[in-house]
C-alpha positions as CSV (number, residue, x, y, z in Angstrom):
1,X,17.3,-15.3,-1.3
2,X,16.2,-13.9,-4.8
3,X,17.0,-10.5,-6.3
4,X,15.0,-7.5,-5.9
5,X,12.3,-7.0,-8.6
6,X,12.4,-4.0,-10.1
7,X,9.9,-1.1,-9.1
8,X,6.5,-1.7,-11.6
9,X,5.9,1.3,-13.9
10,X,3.9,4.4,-12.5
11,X,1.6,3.3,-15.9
12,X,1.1,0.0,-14.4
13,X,-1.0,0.9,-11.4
14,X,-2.2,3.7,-13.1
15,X,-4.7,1.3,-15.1
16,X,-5.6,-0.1,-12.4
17,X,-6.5,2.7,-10.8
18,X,-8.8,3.4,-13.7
19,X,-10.9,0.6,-13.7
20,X,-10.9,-0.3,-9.7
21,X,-14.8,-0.6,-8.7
22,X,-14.2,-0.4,-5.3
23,X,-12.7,1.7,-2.6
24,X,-10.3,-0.4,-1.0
25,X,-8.9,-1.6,-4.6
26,X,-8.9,2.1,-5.6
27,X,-6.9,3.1,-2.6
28,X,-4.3,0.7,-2.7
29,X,-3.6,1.5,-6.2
30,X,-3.4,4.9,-5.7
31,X,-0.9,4.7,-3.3
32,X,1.2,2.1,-5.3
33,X,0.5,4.6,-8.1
34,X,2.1,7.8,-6.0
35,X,4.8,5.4,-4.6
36,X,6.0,4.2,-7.7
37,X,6.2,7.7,-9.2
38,X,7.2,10.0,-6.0
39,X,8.2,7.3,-3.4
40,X,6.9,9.3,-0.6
41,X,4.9,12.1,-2.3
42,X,3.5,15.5,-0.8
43,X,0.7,16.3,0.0
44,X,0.6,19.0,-3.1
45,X,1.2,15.8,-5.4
46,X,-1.3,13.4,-3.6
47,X,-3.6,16.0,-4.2
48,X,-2.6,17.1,-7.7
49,X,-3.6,13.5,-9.1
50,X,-6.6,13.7,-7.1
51,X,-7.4,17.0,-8.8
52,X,-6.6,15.2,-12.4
53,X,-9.1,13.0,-11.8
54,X,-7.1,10.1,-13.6
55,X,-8.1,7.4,-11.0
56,X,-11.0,5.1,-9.8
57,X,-13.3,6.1,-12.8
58,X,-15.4,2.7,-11.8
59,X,-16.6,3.9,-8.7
60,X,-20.2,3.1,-8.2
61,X,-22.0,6.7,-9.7
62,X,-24.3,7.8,-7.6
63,X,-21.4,8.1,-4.9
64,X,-18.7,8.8,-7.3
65,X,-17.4,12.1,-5.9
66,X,-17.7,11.3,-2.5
67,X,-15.9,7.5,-2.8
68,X,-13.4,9.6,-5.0
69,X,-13.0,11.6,-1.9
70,X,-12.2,8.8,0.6
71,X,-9.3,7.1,-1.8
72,X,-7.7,10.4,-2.3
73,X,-8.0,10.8,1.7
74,X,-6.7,7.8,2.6
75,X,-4.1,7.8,0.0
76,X,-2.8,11.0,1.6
77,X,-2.9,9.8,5.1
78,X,-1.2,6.6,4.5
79,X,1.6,8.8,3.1
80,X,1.2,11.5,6.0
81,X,1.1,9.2,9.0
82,X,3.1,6.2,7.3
83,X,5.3,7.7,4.8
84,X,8.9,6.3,4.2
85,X,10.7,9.1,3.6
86,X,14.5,7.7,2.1
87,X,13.1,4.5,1.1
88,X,13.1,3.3,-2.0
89,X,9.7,2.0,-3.4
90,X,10.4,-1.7,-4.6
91,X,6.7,-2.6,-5.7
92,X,2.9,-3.5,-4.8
93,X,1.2,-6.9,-4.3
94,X,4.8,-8.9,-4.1
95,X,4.1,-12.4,-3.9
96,X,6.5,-14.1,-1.6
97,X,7.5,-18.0,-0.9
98,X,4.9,-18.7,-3.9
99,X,1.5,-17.7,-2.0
100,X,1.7,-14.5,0.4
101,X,1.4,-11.2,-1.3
102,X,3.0,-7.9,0.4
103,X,0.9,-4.9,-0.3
104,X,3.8,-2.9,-0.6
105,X,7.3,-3.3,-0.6
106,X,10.2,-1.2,0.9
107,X,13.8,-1.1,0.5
108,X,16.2,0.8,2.4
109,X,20.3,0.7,3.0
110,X,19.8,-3.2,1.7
111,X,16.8,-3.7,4.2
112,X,13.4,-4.6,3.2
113,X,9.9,-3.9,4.9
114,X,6.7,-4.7,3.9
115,X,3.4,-2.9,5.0
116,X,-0.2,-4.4,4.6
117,X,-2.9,-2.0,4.1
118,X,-6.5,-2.6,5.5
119,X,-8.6,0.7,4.6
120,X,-11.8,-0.5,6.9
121,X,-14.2,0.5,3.8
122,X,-16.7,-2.4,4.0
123,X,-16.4,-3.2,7.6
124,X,-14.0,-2.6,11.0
125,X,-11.2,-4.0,10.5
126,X,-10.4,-6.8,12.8
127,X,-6.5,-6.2,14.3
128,X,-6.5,-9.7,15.2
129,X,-6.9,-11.3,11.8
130,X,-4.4,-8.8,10.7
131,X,-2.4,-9.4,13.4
132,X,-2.5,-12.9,12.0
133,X,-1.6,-12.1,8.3
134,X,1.2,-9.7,9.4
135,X,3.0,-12.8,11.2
136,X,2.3,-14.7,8.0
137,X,3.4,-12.0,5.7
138,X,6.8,-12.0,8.1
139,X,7.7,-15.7,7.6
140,X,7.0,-15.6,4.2
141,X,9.6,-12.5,3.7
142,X,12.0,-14.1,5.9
143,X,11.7,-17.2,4.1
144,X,11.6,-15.5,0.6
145,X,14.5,-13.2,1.4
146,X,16.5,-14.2,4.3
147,X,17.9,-11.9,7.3
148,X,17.7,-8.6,4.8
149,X,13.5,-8.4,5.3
150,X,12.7,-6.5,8.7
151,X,9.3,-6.4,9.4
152,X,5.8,-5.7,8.0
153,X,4.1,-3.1,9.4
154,X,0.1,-3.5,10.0
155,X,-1.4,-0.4,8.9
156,X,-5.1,0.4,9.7
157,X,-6.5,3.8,7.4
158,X,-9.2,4.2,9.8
159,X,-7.7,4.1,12.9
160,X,-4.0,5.0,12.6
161,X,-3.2,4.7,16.3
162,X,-4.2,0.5,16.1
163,X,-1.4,0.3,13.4
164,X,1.4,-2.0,14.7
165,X,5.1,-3.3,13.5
166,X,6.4,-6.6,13.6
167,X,9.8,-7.1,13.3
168,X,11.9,-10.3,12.7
C-alpha cells in the first residue's frame, strides 16, 4: 500500500479553473478547488468564489454567464447533496495501480473513498458505463491501497437520485 499524497494546493486547481474551456472540466475543478481549500464548503463560500469570478474564464463567450452559472450550480450541489462533512480532502484526479484516476479522493479515520463525478453537460449520462468505471475505479483502489479504500461512490450532477455507492 503506498502513503497518502498530500492534499494539492488550493492554487493548483485554481489555474485550472482559469483556463478550463469546458463545463464539465470547469466543474470538476471547481470543486477540487473548494475541497482543497474548505473540505466541505457552504453554500455562502461556493457562492462567494462564484461571485469572484476567479474561475472558468475560457468558457465559450457568447454563453459565458450562463455556462458560468451551471459550474457554480453544480459545484454547489455536489457539495449540498454529496458533501463529506469530517472528511479530510486527500486530492483530485488520483491515479491509482498506474492507469485509473479517482476524481476525488477522501480520507476519513484511516479510510479512504473515492467519488467519480459525471456532470451530464454534453449528453445523458449512461449509469451503466459508470457503473462499469466505478467497479474499475474500486479494484484499482483496493489494489493500490489495500483493505483501507472503501468504496467509490458514482455521482450523477443531473440526476442525484441515479447516484450509487460501491463498496469493497
Amino acid at each position: 500500500m503506498r502513503d497518502l499524497i498530500p492534499t494539492p494546493a488550493a492554487s493548483d486547481a485554481a489555474q485550472i479553473l482559469a483556463v478550463a474551456s469546458d463545463v464539465g472540466t470547469a466543474t470538476h475543478a471547481l470543486i477540487a478547488h473548494l475541497a482543497g481549500r474548505f473540505g466541505t464548503p457552504t453554500s455562502e463560500q461556493v457562492l462567494r468564489i462564484g461571485r469572484a469570478g476567479l474561475y472558468a474564464r475560457n468558457l465559450a463567450v457568447p454563453n459565458r454567464q450562463a455556462l458560468r452559472a451551471q459550474v457554480l450550480s453544480r459545484a454547489a450541489l455536489y457539495f449540498r447533496e454529496f458533501g463529506r462533512p469530517g472528511w479530510r480532502f486527500v486530492g483530485s484526479e488520483v491515479i491509482v495501480d498506474n492507469e485509473v484516476a479517482l476524481d476525488l479522493l477522501w480520507e476519513r479515520h484511516g479510510s479512504l473513498e473515492a467519488d467519480e463525478i459525471k456532470t451530464g453537460r454534453l449528453r445523458p449520462v449512461d449509469l451503466e458505463r459508470l457503473r462499469i468505471q466505478a467497479e474499475a475505479q474500486l479494484h484499482a483502489g483496493m489494489r493500490e491501497f489495500g483493505d483501507v479504500f472503501a468504496a467509490v461512490r458514482g455521482v450523477v450532477l443531473t440526476r442525484p437520485s441515479t447516484s450509487f455507492v460501491l463498496r469493497a
